[in-house]
C-alpha positions in Angstrom: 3.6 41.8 -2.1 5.6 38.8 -3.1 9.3 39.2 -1.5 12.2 40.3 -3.3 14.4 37.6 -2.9 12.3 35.2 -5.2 14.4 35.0 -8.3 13.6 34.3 -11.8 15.5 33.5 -14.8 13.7 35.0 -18.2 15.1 34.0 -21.0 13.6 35.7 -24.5 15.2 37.3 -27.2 12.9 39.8 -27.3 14.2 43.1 -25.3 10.5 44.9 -25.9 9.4 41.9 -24.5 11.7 41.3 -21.8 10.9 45.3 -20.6 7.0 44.4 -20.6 7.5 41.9 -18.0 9.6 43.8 -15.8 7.3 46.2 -16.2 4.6 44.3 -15.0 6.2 42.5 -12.2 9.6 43.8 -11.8 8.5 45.3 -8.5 8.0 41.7 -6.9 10.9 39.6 -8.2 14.6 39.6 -8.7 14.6 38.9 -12.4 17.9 38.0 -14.5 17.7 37.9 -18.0 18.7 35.9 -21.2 18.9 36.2 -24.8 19.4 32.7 -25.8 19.2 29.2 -24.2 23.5 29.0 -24.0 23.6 32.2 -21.8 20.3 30.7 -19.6 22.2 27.8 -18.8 25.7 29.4 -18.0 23.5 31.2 -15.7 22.0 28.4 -13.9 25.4 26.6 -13.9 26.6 29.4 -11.7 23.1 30.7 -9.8 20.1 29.8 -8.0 16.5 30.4 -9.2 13.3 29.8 -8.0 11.8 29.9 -11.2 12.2 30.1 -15.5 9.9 32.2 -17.2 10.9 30.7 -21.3 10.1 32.2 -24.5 8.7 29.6 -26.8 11.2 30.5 -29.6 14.7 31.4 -29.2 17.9 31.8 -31.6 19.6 28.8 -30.4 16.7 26.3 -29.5 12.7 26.4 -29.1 11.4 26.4 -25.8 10.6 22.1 -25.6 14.3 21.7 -26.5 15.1 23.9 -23.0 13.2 21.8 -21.4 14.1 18.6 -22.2 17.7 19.6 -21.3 17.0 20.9 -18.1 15.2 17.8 -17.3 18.9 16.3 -17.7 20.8 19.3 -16.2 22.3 19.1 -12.6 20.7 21.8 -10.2 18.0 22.3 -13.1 16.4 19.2 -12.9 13.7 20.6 -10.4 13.1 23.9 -11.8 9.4 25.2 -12.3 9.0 27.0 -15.6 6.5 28.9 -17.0 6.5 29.3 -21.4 5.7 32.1 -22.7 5.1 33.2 -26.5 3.8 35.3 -28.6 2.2 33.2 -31.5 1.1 29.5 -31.2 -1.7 27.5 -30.7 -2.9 24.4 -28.6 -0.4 22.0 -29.5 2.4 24.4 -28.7 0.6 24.6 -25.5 0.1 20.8 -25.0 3.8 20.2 -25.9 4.9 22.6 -23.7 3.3 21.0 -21.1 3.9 17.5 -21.8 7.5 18.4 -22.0 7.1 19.7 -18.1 6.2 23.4 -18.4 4.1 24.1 -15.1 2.2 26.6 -17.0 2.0 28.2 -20.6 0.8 31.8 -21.1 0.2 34.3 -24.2 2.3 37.1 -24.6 -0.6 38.7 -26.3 -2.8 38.3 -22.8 -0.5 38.5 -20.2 -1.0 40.9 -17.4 0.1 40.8 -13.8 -2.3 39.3 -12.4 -2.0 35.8 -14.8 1.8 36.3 -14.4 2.4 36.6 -11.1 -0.4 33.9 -10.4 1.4 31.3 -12.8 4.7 31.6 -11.2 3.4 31.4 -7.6 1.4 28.4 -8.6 4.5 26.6 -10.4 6.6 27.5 -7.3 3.9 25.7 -5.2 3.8 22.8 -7.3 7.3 22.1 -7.9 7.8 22.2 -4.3 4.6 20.1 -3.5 6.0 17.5 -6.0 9.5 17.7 -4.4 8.3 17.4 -1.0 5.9 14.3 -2.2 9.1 12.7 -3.9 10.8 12.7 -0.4 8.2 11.6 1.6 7.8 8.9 -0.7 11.0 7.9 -0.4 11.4 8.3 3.2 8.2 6.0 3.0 9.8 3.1 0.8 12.8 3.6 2.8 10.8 3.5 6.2 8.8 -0.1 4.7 12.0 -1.3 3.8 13.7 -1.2 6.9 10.9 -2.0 8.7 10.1 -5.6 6.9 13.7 -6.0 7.4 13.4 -5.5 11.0 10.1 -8.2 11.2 12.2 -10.9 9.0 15.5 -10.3 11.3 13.6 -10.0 14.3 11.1 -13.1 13.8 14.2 -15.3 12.6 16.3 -14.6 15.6 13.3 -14.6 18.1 12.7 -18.6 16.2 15.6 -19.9 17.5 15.1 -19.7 21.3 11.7 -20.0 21.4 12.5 -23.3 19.6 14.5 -24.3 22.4 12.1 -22.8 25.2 8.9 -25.6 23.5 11.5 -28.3 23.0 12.9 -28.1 27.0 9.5 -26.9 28.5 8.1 -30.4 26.6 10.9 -32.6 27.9 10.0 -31.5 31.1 6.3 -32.2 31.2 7.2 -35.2 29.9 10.0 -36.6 32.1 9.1 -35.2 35.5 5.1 -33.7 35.5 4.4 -36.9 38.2 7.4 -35.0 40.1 5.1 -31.7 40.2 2.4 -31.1 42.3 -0.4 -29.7 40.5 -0.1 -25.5 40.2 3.9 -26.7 38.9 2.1 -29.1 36.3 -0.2 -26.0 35.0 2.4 -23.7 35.2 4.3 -25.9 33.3 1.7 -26.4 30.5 1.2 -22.4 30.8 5.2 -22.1 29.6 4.7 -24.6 26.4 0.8 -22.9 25.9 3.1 -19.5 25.5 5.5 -20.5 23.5 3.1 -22.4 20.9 0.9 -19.1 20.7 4.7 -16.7 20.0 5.6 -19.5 17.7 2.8 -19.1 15.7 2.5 -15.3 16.0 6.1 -15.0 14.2 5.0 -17.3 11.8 1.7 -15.5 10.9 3.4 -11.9 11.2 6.0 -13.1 8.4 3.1 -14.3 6.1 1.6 -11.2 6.6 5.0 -9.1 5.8 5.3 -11.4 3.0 2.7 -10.5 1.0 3.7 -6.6 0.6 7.3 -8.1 -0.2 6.1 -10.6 -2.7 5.1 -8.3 -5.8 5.6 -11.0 -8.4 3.7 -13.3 -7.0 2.7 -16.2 -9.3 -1.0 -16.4 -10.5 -2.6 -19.1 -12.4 -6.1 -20.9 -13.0 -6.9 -22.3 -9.4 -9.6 -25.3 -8.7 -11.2 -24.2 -5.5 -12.4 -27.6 -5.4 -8.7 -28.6 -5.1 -8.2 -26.0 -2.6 -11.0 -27.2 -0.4 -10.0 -30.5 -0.4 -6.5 -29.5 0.7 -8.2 -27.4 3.7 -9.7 -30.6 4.7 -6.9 -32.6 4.9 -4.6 -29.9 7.0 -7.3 -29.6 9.1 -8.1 -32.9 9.9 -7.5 -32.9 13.7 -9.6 -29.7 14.4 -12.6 -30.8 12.3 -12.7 -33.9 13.6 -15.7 -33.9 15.5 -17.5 -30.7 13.0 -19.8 -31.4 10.4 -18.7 -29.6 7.2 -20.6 -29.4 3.6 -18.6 -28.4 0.6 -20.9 -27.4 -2.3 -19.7 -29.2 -5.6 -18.2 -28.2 -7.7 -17.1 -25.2 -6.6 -15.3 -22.7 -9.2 -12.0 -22.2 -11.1 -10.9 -18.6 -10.2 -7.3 -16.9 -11.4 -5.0 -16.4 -8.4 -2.5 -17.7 -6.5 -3.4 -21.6 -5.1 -1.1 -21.1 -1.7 -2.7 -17.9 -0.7 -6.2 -18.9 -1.5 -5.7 -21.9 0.4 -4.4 -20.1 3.4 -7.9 -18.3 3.1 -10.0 -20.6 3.1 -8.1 -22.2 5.8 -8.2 -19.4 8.4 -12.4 -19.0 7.1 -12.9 -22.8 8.1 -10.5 -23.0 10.9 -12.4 -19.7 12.5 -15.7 -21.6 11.8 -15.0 -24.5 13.8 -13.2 -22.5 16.0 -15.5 -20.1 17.6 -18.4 -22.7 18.4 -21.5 -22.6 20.3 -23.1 -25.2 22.8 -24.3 -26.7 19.5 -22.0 -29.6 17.5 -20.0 -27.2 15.1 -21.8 -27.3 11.2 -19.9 -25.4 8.9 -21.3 -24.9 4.8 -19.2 -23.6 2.1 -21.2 -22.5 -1.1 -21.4 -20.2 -4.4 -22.8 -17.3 -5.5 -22.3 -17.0 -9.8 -22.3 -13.1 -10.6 -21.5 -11.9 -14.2 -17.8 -10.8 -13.1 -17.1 -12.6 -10.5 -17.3 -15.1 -7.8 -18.6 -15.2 -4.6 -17.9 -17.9 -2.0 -19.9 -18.1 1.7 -18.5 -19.9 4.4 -21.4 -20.1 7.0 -21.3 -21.4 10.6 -23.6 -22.1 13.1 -21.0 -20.4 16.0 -21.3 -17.8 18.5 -21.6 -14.9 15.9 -20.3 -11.7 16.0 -22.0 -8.0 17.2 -22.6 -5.9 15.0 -21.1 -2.7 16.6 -17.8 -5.3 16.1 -17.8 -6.8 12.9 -15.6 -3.6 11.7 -12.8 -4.8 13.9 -12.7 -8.3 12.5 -10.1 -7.3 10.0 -7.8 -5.3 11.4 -4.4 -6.2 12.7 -4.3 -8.2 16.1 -8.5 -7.4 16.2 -9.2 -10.0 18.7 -12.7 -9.8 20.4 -12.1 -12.5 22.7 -9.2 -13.5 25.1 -6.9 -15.7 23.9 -7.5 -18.0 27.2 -10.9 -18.7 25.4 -10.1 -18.8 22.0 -6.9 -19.2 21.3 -5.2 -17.0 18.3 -3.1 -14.5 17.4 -5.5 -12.6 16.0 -4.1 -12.3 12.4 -6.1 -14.7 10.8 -8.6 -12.7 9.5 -6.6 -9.5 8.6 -4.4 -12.0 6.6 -7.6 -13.2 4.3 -8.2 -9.3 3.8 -4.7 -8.5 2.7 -5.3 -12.0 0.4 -8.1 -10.9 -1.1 -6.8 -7.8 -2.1 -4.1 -9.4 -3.4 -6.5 -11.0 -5.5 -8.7 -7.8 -6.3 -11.6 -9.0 -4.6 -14.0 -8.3 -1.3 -14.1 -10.0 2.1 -17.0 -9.1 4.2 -19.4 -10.9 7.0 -22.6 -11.4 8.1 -23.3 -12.2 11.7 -26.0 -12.9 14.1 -25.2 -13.3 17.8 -25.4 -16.4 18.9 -26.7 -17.9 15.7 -23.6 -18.0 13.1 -21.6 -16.3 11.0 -21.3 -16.2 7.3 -17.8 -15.0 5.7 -18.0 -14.0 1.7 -15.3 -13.5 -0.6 -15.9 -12.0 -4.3 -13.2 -13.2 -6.4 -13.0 -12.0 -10.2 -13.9 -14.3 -12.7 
């Protein structure tokens, strides 16, 4: 049995009406009535309810117009309510409901069973909803604050590590024939540090970013250009790697910084994590009828299976960063990217033998 103090407001006009549904559930509910929409809303200026049970057609309004103004009304807002009536067909029944009735019954079948069942279930819901409404904004609030706290706490952590590379570099500079050797190394440990927190700010702020950046600006974008821009910002570390850029390659919609910041962690990886073997590296196409799909293949140490999942996750390094150096955002970065984009990142890998990246990108 349902307890006592649930309390619901009925508003009809009908008393033989009104006296069938205490009938048939006054036993589990504290019910109040009202005749007409003007009492009903005295009432909830002055009461609590759990629920409204509403008569399609009243003297003073029709059940939709109730429920647009408690929609409006303060303390009402978040009411369930359940219509009731005794004549009407479908598109009562859809208006009710578009109009936010949890529920719309037929005087002409009601019994306890449906009625009980229909305010029980609009309780649930109403509070489900509310309860989703707060956690969603405890979420956005939560987000907020927290991409607050990476952009105050990258910019302020900038500043000293700024002056940490600039002294540590004087000093290997100006007296490293003063050191013996472990002072030398520990030396070019101290600058090797603060290069690798350096960039890990600057990759977790790019990362932030793209969450923050919901209006980012999309366009027609040569990849062709792109490529060639890779090349050039990459011209130290693929200075002794062999790299083949299919041509041309395609015009895809997006956004030309991000997609170059792709492609740019995809190369850099490639020469990066190199075998015995000189370092090849092949970019190509695949035309599908939606979309794009661009390989980056290398000939590098590959990547096991059981691990390829791992790849793409925040900070999901395989190796330490004393033999590859990284922060290990690179490659959750391209995911978020390609996302961003509405496309796919996966890999390929043998161990050993290569690695081939491929991103979908919609036509």
């Amino acid at each position: 049995m349902n307890p006592p103090n649930v309390r619901i407001l009925l508003i009809d006009d009908d008393r033989v009406d009104r006296r069938a549904v205490r009938r048939l559930i006054g036993e589990r509910y504290d019910i109040t009535e009202a005749e007409n929409a003007r009492t009903a809303f005295e009432l909830l200026s002055r009461e609590a309810f759990d629920c409204v049970l509403l008569d399609y057609r009243l003297p003073d309004a029709t059940g939709v117009e109730v429920l647009d103004q408690l929609a409006t009304s303060n303390g009402a807002s978040s009411l369930p309510v359940v219509m009731l009536t005794g004549s009407g067909g479908e598109q009562i029944a859809v208006n009710a409901m578009k109009s936010g009735a949890a529920d719309y019954l037929s005087k002409d079948t009601l019994d306890a069973y449906l009625l009980e069942h229909a305010i029980e279930y609009a309780i649930y819901r109403k509070t489900t909803e509310d309860q989703l409404a707060r956690y969603t904004t405890d979420l956005e609030r939560a987000n907020s604050e927290m991409k607050q706290f990476v952009h105050t706490v990258s910019h302020d952590l900038k500043e000293p590590l700024w002056s940490i590379r600039l002294f540590a570099r004087r000093l290997r500079e100006k007296y490293r024939s003063h050191l013996d050797a472990e002072g030398s190394t520990q030396l070019d440990f101290i600058v090797d540090s603060a290069e690798t927190m350096s960039q890990l700010i600057t990759d977790l702020l790019a990362y932030a970013r793209l969450d923050d950046d919901s209006t980012l600006p999309t366009g027609k974008v040569d990849l062709s250009v792109v490529f060639e821009r890779v090349q050039r910002n990459l011209t130290g570390v693929l200075e002794d790697v062999d790299l083949d850029v299919e041509e041309p390659l395609p015009i895809v919609p997006g956004n030309e910084s991000l997609l170059m910041l792709l492609f740019q962690n995809l190369v850099s990886n490639g020469a990066k994590f190199r075998g015995e073997r000189r370092p090849h590296l092949e970019v190509t196409t695949e035309e599908e009828e939606k979309s794009w799909v661009i390989h980056v293949r290398d000939n590098g140490i590959g990547i096991p299976k059981e691990a390829q999942y791992k790849i793409f996750q925040l900070f999901g390094r395989l190796h330490s960063s004393d033999i590859y150096p990284g922060t290990g955002l690179g490659l959750s970065l391209c995911k978020k990217i390609v996302n961003r984009h509405k496309g796919e990142i996966w890999v390929e890998s043998v161990p050993g033998a290569g690695s081939t990246f491929s991103v979908r990108l919609p036509r």
